[in-house]
KEDORO-922361 format. One record per residue (C-alpha): x, y, z; residue in one letter. Coordinates in nm, 4 decimals. Layout:
BEGIN
+----------+----------+----------+-------+
:        u :        v :        w : fivex :
+----------+----------+----------+-------+
:        X :        Y :        Z :     A :
...
+----------+----------+----------+-------+
This chain:
BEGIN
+----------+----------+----------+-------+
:        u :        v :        w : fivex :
+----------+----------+----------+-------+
:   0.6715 :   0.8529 :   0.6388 :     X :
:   0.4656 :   0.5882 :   0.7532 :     X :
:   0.7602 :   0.3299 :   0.7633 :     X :
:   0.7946 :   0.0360 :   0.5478 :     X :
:   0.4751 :  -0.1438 :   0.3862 :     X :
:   0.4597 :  -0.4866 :   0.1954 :     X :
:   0.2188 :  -0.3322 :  -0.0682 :     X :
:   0.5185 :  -0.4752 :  -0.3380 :     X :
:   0.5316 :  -0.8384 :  -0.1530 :     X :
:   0.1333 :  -0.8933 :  -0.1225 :     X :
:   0.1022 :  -0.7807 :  -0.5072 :     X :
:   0.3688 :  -1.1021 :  -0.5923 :     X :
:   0.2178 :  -1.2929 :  -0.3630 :     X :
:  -0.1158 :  -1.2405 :  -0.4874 :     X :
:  -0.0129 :  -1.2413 :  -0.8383 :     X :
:  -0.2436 :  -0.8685 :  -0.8689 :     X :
:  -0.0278 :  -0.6441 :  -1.1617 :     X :
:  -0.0443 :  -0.2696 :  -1.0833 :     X :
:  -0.3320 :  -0.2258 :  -1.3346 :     X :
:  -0.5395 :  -0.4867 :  -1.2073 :     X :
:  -0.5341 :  -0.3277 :  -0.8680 :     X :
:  -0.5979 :   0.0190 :  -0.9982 :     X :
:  -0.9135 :  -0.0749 :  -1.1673 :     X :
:  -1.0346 :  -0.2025 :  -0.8281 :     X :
:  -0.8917 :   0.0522 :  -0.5992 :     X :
:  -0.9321 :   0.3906 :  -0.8049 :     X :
:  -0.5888 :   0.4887 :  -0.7947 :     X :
:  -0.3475 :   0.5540 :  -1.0622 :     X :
:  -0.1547 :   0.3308 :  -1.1407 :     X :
:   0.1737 :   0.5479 :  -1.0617 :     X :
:   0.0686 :   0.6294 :  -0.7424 :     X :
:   0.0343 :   0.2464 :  -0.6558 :     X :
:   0.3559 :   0.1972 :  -0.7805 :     X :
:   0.5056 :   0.5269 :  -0.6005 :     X :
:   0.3540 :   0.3696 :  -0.2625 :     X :
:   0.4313 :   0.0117 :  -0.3112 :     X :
:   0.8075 :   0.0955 :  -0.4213 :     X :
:   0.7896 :   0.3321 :  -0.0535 :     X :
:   0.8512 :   0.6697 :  -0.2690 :     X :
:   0.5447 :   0.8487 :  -0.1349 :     X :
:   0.3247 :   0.7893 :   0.1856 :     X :
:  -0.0308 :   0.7249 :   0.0848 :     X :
:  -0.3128 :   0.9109 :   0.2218 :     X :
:  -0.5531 :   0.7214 :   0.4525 :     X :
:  -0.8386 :   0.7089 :   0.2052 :     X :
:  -0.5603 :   0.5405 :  -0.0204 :     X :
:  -0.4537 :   0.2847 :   0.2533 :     X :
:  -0.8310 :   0.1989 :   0.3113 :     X :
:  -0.9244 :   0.1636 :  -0.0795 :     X :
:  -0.6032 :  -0.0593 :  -0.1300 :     X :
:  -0.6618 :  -0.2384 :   0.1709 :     X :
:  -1.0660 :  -0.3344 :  -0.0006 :     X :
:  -0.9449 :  -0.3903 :  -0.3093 :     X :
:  -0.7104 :  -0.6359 :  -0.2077 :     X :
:  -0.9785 :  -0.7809 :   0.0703 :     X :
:  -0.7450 :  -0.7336 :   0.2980 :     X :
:  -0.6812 :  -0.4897 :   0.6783 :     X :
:  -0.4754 :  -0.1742 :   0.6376 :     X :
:  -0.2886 :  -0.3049 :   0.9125 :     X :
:  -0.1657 :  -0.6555 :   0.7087 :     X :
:   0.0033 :  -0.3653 :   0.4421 :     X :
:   0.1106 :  -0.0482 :   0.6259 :     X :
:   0.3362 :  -0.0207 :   0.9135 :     X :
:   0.1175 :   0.3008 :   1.0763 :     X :
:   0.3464 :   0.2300 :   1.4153 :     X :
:   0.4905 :   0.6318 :   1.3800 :     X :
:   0.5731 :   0.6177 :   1.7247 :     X :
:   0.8384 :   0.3845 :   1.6196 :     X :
:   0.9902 :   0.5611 :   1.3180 :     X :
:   1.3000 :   0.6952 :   1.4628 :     X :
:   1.4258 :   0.3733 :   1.6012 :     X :
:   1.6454 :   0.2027 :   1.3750 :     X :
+----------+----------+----------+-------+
C-alpha cells in the first residue's frame, strides 16, 4: 500500500459525489470508492486520471512516500 490518501476529504471538501468524479475520471465508481475509503491501492494511471479530474497534483491526494511505510 501506498499509505494513507485524502481522496475521501478532497471529495467533501470539494463537494464532488463519487459519480460526478467517475464521469470525469473514467473509473468506476466502486473503485473510487474502494481507493478513497483506502481498501485498494490505485494504479498510477488511476492516481493521474483522479488527480485531472479533480484539477489537482497526484501528490496533493496520495501519500507515494513508500520509503516511509513501515514507520508508524
Amino acid at each position: 500500500m501506498y499509505g494513507k490518501n485524502i481522496l475521501l476529504k478532497v471529495l467533501k471538501e470539494k463537494g464532488v459525489t463519487y459519480k460526478q468524479l467517475s464521469r470525469k475520471s473514467g473509473i468506476s465508481v466502486s473503485s473510487l470508492y474502494y481507493i478513497a475509503n483506502q481498501v485498494t491501492d490505485p494504479k498510477q494511471s488511476t492516481m493521474i486520471a483522479i488527480a485531472r479530474a479533480l484539477d489537482m497534483k497526484v501528490t496533493d491526494i496520495f501519500n507515494l512516500d513508500w520509503r516511509n511505510q513501515d514507520e508508524g
